[in-house]
N, C-alpha and C positions, 0 to 999 in steps of 0.2 A: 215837714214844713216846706212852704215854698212863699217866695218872695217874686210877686211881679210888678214891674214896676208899670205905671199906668201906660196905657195907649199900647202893652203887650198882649196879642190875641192867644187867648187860651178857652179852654175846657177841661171837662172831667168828665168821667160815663164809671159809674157803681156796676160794679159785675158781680153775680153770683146772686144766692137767693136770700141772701138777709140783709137788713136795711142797713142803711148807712147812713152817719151826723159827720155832717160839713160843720167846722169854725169857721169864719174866714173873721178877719183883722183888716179896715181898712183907714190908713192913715195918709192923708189928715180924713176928722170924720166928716160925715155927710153923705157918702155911700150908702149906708144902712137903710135911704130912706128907697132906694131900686128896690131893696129885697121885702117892705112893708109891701111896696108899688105892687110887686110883682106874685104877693103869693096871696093867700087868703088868712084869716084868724083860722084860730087853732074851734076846732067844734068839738073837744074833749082833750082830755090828758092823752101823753103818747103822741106817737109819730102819726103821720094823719095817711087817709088809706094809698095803697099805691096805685094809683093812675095815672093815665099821660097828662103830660104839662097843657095849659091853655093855650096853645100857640098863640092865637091871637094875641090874646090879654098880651101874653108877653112879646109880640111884633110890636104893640102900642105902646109900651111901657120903655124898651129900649128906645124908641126914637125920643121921649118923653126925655130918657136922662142924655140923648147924645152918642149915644152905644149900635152898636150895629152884631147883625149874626155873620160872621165869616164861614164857610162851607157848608159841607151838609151834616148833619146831626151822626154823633158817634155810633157806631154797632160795634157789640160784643164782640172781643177777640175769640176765633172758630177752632 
């Protein structure tokens, strides 16, 4: 579990070859509507296929809620 308090810059990057489920919890609510914003409807039961994220979509969607990307995008530890 981790606990960030707003306005702290973070990330995460999934290593290895099997999927992985994010919870997150955000209090107060209102949040939840970034991640509607940001992703697509589910097009069947299950996890949906792995491919890269829409950069875009999501450069547009961040500035939408006030949010920014800090550095460059995580790579696998070698």
């Amino acid at each position: 579990m981790t606990f960030l308090p707003r306005g702290v810059p973070h990330t995460f990057l999934v290593e290895g070859d099997e999927p992985a489920r994010l919870i997150s919890f955000c209090f107060p609510g209102g949040f939840e509507a970034f991640f509607a914003a940001a992703g697509r409807p589910a097009e069947d039961e299950g996890l949906p296929p792995n491919e890269p994220p829409d950069v875009a979509k999501l450069q547009q969607v961040v500035g939408e809620f006030g949010l920014r990307f800090v550095g460059p995008p995580l790579r696998p530890a070698t």
